[in-house]
C-alpha positions as CSV (number, residue, x, y, z in Angstrom):
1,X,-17.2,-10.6,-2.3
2,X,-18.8,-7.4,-1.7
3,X,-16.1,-4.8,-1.3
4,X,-15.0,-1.4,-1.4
5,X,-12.6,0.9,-3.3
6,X,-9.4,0.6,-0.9
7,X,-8.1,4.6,-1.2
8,X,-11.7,5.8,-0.5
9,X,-12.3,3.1,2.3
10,X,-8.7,4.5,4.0
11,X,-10.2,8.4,3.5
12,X,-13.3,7.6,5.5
13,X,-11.6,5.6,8.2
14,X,-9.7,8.8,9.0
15,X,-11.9,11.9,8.2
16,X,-12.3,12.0,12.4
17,X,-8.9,11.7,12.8
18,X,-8.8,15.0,14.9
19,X,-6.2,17.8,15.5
20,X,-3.6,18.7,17.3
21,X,-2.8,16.8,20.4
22,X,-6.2,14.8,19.8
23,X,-5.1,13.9,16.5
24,X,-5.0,10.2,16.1
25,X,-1.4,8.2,15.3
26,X,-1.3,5.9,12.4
27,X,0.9,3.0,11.8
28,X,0.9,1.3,8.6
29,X,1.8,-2.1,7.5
30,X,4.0,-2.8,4.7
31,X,2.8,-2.2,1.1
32,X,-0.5,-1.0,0.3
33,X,-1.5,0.1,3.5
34,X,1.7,2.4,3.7
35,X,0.7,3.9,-0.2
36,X,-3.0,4.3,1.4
37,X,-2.6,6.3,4.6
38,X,-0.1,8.5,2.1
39,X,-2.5,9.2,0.1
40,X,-5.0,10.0,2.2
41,X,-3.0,12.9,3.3
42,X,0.6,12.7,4.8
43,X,1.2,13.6,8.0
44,X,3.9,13.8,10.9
45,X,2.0,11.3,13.0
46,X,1.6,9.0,10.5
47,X,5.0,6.3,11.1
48,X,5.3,3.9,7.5
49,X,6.9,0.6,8.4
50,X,8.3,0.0,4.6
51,X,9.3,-3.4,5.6
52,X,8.5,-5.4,8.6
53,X,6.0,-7.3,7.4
54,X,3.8,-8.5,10.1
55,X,4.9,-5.6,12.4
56,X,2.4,-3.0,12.2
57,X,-0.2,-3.9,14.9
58,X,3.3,-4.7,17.3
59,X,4.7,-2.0,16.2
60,X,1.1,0.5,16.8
61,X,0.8,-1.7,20.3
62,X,4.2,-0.4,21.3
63,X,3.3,2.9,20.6
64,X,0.0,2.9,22.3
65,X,1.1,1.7,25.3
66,X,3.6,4.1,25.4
67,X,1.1,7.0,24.4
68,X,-1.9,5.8,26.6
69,X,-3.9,9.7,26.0
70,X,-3.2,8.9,22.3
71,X,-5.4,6.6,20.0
72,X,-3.4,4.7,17.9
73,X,-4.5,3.0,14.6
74,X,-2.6,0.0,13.0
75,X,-3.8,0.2,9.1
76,X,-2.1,-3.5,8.0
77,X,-3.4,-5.9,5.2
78,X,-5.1,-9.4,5.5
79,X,-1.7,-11.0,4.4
80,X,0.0,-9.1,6.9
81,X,-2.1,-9.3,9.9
82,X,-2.0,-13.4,8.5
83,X,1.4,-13.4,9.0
84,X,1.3,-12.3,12.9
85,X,-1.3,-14.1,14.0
86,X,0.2,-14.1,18.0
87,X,-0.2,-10.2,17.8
88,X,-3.7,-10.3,18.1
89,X,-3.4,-12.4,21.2
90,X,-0.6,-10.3,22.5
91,X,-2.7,-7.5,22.0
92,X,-5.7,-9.3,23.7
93,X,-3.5,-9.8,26.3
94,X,-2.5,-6.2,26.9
95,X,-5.7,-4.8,26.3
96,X,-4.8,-1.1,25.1
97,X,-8.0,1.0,25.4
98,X,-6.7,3.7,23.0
99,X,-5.6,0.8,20.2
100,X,-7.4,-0.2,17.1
101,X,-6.2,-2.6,14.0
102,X,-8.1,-1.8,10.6
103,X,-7.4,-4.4,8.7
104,X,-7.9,-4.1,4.9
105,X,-8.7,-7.8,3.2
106,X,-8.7,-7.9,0.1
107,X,-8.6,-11.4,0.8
108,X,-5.0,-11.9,-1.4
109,X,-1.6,-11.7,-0.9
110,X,-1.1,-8.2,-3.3
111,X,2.9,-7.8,-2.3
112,X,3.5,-11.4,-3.4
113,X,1.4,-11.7,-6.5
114,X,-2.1,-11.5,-5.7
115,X,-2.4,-15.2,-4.3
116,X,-5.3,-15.7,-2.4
117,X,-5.3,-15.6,1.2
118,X,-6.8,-17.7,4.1
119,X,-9.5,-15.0,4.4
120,X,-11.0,-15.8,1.3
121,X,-11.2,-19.2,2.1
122,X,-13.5,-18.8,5.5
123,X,-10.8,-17.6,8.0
124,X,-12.7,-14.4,10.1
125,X,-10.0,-12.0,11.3
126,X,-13.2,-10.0,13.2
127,X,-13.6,-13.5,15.2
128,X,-10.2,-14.6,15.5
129,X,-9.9,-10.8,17.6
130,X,-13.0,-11.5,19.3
131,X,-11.5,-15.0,20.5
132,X,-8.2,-13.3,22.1
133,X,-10.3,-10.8,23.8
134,X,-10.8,-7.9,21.7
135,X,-13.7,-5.5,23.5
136,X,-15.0,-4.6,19.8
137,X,-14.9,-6.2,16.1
138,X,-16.6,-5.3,13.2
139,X,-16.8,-6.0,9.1
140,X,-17.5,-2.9,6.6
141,X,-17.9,-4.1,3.6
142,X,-19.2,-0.9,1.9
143,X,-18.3,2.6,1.7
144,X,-21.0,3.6,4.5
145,X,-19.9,1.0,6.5
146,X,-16.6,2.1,6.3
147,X,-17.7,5.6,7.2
148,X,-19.1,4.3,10.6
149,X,-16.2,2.7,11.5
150,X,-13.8,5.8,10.6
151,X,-16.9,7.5,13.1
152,X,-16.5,4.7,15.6
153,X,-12.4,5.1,15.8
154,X,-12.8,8.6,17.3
155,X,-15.1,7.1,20.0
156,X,-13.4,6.0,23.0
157,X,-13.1,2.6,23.6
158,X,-13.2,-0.3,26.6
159,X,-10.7,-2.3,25.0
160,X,-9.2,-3.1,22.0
161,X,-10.4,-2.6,18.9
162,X,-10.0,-4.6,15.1
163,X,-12.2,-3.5,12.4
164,X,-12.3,-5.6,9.1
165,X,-12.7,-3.5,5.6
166,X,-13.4,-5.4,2.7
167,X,-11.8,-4.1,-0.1
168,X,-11.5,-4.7,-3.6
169,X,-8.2,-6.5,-5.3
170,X,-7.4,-3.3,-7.8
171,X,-4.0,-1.8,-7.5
172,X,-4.3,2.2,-7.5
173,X,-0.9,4.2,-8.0
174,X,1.6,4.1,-5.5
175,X,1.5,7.2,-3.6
176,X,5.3,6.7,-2.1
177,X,5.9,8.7,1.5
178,X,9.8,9.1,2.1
179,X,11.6,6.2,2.5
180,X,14.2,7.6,5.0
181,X,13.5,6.0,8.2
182,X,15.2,8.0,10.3
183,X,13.5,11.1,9.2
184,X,10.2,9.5,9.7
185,X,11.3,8.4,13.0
186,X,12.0,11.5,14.0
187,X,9.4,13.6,12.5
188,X,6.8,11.4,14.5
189,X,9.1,11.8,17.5
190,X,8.8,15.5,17.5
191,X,4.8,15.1,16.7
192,X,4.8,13.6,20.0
193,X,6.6,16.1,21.9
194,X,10.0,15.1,21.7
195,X,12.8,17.2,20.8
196,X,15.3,16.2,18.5
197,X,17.9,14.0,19.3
């Protein structure tokens, strides 16, 4: 499997991220995903679900629809996104403009012991999207790839969108945001506008 390093491939996916009101919202899945977007740079709109598993693109859904002016990013694994199947035809169903699911497939199960996943045995997360309805899919599976998606993400869209990133199966250093959910709840609360309750 051609593949790319996982912290570089999260970087590029959100160097157009934006500013301000513009700046994009960022939901991550449990694990990896969560350690990623930290690294990449904490932020107040980024939300860490440190359990959940199979809740981030519900989760980023909810969230999109009820912040239609913002994009919204789900950043989940290929075990995750595995896991909550139906969400991809809930989303197809809904059919948020301003919501896309990166998925990053390593094609194993890294929280559980590195098993491997369906993915690696011929299951296509970009098609399975495109089957519930999903205006746009793509694979990256290298580090310029990945760059044109992270390009593409800043774009507005007609539809929802679910980009695949292949990435490699090593285990960088955690990179641990708080674990206090309801200061992360509020923090991204107030990001949005909301004063504190």
């Amino acid at each position: 499997m051609v593949s790319v390093e996982r912290r570089a491939a999260v970087k590029a996916l959100l160097a157009h991220r934006g500013e301000g009101e513009a700046r994009a919202l960022v939901v991550s899945g449990l694990g990896s995903p969560t350690w990623d977007l930290h690294a990449a740079g904490d932020a107040a709109e980024n939300f860490y679900l440190w359990g959940a598993m199979g809740g981030a693109a519900m989760v980023a859904l909810g969230v999109a629809q009820a912040q239609p002016a913002r994009r919204v990013i789900a950043l989940t694994g290929d075990g995750e996104q595995l896991m909550a199947l139906g969400a991809l035809a809930t989303i197809g169903a809904a059919k948020p403009a301003n919501l896309s699911v990166v998925v990053l497939d390593n094609e194993h199960y890294a929280e559980t012991g590195a098993q491997p996943s369906h993915t690696g045995r011929g299951v296509d997360m970009a098609e399975v999207a495109r089957a519930c309805g999903f205006a746009e899919t793509a694979v990256a599976r290298s580090l310029a790839e990945a760059e044109a998606l992270g390009a593409r993400l800043a774009e507005p869209a007609n539809g929802p969108r679910l980009f695949v990133v292949k990435i490699g199966v090593e285990a960088p250093p955690r990179s641990l945001p708080p674990r206090d959910a309801p200061y992360l709840k509020t923090r991204f609360r107030e990001a949005l506008g909301f004063k504190p309750s």
